[in-house]
C-alpha positions in Angstrom: -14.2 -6.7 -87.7 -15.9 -9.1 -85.9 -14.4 -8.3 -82.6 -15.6 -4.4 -83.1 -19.1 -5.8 -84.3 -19.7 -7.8 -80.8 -18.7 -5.1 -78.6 -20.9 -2.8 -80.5 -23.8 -5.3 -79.8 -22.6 -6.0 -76.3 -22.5 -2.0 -75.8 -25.9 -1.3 -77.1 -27.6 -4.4 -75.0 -25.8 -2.4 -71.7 -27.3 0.8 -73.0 -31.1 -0.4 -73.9 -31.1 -2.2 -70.4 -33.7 -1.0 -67.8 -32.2 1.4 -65.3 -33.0 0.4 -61.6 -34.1 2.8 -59.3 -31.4 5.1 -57.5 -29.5 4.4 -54.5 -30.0 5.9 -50.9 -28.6 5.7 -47.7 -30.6 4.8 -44.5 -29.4 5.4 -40.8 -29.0 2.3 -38.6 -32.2 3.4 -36.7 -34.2 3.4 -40.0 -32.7 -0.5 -41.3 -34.2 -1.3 -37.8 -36.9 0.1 -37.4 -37.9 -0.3 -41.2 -36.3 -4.3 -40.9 -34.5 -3.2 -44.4 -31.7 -4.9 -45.8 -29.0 -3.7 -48.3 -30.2 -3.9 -51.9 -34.2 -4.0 -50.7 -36.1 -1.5 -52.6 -38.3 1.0 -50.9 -40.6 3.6 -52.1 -40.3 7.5 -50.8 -42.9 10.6 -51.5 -42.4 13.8 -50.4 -45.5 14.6 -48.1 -47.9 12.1 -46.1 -50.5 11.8 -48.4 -47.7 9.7 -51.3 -47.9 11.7 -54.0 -45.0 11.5 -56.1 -44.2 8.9 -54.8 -40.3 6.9 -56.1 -38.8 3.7 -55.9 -35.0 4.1 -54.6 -32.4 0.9 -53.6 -31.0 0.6 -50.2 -27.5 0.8 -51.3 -25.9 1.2 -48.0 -26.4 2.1 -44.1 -25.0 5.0 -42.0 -24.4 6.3 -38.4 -26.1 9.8 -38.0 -23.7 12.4 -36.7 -24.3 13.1 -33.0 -26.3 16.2 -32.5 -27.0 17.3 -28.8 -29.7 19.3 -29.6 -31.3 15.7 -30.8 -30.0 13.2 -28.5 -33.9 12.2 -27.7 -35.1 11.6 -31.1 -34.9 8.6 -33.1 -33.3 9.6 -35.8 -35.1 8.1 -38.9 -33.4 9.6 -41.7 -32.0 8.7 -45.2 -29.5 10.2 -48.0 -30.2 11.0 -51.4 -28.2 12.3 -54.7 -29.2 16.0 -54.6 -31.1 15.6 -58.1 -33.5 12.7 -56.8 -34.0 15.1 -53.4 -34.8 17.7 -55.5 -37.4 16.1 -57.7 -39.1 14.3 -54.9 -39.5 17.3 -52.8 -40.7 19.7 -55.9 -44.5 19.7 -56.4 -43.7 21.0 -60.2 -46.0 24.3 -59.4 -42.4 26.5 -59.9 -40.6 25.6 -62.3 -37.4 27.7 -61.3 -38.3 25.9 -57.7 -35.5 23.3 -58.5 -33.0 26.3 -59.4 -33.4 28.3 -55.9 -31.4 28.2 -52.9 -31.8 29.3 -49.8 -28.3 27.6 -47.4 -25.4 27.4 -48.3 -22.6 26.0 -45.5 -18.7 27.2 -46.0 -16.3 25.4 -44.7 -13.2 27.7 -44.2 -9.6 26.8 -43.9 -9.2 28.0 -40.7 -12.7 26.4 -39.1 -11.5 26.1 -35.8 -10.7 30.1 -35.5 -13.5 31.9 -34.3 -12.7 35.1 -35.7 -11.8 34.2 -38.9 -15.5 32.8 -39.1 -16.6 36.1 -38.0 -14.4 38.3 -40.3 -15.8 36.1 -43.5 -19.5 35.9 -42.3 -18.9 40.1 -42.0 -17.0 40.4 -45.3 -19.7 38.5 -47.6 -22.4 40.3 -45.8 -20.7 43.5 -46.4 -20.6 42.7 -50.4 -23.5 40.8 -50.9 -26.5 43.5 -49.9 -29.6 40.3 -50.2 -27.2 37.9 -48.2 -27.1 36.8 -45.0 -24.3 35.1 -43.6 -23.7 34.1 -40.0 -21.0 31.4 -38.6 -23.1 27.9 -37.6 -21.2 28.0 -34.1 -22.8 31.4 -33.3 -26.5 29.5 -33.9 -26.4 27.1 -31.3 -24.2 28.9 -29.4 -27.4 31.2 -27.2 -28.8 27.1 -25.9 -25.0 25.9 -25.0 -23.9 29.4 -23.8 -27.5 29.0 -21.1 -26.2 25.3 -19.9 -22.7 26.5 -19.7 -23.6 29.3 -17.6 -25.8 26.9 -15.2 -22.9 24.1 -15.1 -20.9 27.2 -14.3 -23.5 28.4 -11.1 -23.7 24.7 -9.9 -19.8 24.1 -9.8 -19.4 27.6 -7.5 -22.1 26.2 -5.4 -20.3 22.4 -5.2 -16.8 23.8 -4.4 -18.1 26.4 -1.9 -20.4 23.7 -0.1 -16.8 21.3 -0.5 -14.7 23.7 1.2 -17.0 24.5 4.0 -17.4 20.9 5.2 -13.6 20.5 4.1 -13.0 23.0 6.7 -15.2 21.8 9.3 -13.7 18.4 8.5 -10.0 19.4 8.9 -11.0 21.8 12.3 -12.3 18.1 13.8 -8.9 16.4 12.7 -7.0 19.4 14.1 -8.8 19.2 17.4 -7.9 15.6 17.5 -4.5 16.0 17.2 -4.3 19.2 19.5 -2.3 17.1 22.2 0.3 16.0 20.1 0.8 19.3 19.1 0.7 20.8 22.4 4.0 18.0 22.7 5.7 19.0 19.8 5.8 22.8 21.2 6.8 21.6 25.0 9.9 20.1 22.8 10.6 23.4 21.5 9.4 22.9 18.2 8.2 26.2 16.7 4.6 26.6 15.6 6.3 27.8 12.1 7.8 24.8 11.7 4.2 22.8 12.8 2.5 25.3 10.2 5.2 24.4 7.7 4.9 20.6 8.1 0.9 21.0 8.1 0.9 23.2 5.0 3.4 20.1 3.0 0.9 17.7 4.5 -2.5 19.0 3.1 -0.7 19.6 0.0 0.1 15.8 -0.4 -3.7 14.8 0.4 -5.1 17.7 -2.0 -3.0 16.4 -4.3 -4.0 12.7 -3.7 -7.4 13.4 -3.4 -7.8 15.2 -6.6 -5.9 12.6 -8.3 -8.0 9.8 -7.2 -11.1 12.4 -7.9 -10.4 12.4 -11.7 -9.3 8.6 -11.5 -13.1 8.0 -10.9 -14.6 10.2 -13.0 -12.8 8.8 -15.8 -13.7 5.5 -14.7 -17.4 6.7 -14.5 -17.5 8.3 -17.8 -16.9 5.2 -19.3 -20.4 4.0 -17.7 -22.1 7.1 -17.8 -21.4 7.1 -21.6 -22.9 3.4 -22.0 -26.0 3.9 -20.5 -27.2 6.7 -21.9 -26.1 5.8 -25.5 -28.2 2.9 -24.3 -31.0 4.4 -23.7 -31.5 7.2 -26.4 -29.6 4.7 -29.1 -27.1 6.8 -30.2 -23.2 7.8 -30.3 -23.7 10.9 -28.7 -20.7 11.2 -26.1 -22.4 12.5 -22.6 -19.4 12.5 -20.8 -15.8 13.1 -21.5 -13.1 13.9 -18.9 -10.4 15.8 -21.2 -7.1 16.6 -20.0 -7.8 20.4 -19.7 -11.1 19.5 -17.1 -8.7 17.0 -15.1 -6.0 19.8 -14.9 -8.4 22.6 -14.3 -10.3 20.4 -11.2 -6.3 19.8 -9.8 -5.8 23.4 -10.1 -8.9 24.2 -7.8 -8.9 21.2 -5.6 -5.5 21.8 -4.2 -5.3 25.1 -3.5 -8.5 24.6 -1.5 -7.2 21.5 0.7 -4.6 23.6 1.5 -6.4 26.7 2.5 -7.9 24.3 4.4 -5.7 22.5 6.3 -3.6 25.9 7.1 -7.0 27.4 8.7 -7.7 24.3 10.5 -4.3 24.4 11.7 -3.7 27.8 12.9 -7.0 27.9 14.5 -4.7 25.2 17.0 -1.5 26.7 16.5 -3.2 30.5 18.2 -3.7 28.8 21.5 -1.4 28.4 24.6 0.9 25.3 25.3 -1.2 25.0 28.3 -4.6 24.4 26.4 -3.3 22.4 24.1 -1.7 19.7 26.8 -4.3 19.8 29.1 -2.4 21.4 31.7 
């Protein structure tokens, strides 16, 4: 009995204890900037002027998710249990304000299907007459869609500018080498067989070339990336060489070379044995 009778009193000393205030989450950039510590306690309101203002605990720290649409802007945030949001935020005018909602995000099973996204968002919009539902990716997707189509334009524009001073490169290296050839056809090596072994050779330097092209720009994503998080103080990834861009930039690259070094070549190859020796 007198084991039940202390945990009673031990229970209702826990219970008549003073609640402290409620815990948040701050971003990195917040601790910072604020020079907050965990366990400090800080004091929120839910306009400028402080009304309403509450005491919450600094009860941990976070990294804000990357967002490219807010790379340049410090991101001064914090997280709260959805009832303390909800009470800090009402002005008590409404008293079904708390009650309302106006977003709610689905995560679907298959999230990484665009149609399925689409089929769903069409479905609940079909049943539901006063919803609205739309997939997130289709929101941001008009600003990316814009910069994809530019990086698009300026990569045409790079590989044609590439492959005309490729080809005015390879003509100069051709004419260099125009007596040597003229040799190899006084021997009565074929210019087929000259074509052939100028064809496998431009397809060994394209390939070397655009190896060694996407050996440095993995190197300089590395750099690119740490500068930039740098300067806008985030972990916002700027530049990332994948596997598909590396195989994609092979695919172009060595078609291309050898293109042309076969132009180069047989704009040599057309001329007399005379011309090309000199004699």
């Amino acid at each position: 009995m007198r084991v039940l009778a202390l945990i009673a009193v031990v229970a209702a000393t826990l219970g008549a204890a003073p609640a402290g205030p409620p815990d948040i989450l701050v971003s990195r950039q917040l601790l910072a900037r604020a020079h907050l510590a965990i366990g400090d306690v800080v004091t929120l309101a839910g306009d400028s002027s402080g009304a309403r203002a509450r005491r919450f605990r600094v009860a941990g720290v976070y990294e804000p998710t990357p967002d490219p649409m807010k790379f340049n802007v410090e991101r001064i945030e914090a997280r709260l249990h959805l009832d303390d949001l909800l009470s800090l935020a009402s002005d008590g005018t409404d008293p079904a304000w708390a009650d309302a909602i106006s977003v709610i995000n689905v995560n679907l099973k298959n999230s990484s299907d665009p149609a399925s996204a689409t089929a769903f968002s069409r479905s609940l919009s079909a049943r539901t007459p006063f919803i609205f539902a739309a997939p997130t990716r289709d929101q941001a997707s008009t600003t990316f869609l814009v910069i994809d189509r530019f990086h698009t334009a300026i990569a045409v524009v790079t590989v044609i500018g590439s492959t005309a001073f490729l080809l005015a490169l390879m003509v100069i290296r051709a004419e260099e080498r125009k007596e040597t050839v003229g040799v190899l056809r006084l021997i009565g090596i074929s210019s087929r067989t000259i074509m052939t072994e100028v064809i496998v050779e431009g397809l060994l330097v394209a390939i070397a070339g655009a190896v060694v092209g996407v050996l440095i720009a993995a190197g300089a994503q590395h750099f690119v990336n740490l500068i930039f998080q740098a300067r806008y103080d985030t972990t916002l990834v700027f530049m990332r060489v994948s596997r598909t861009i590396a195989m994609r930039s092979i695919v172009v690259a060595v078609p291309v070379g050898v293109v042309a070094g076969a132009v180069a070549s047989w704009t040599l190859l057309r001329r007399g044995t005379s011309a090309l020796v000199r004699r």
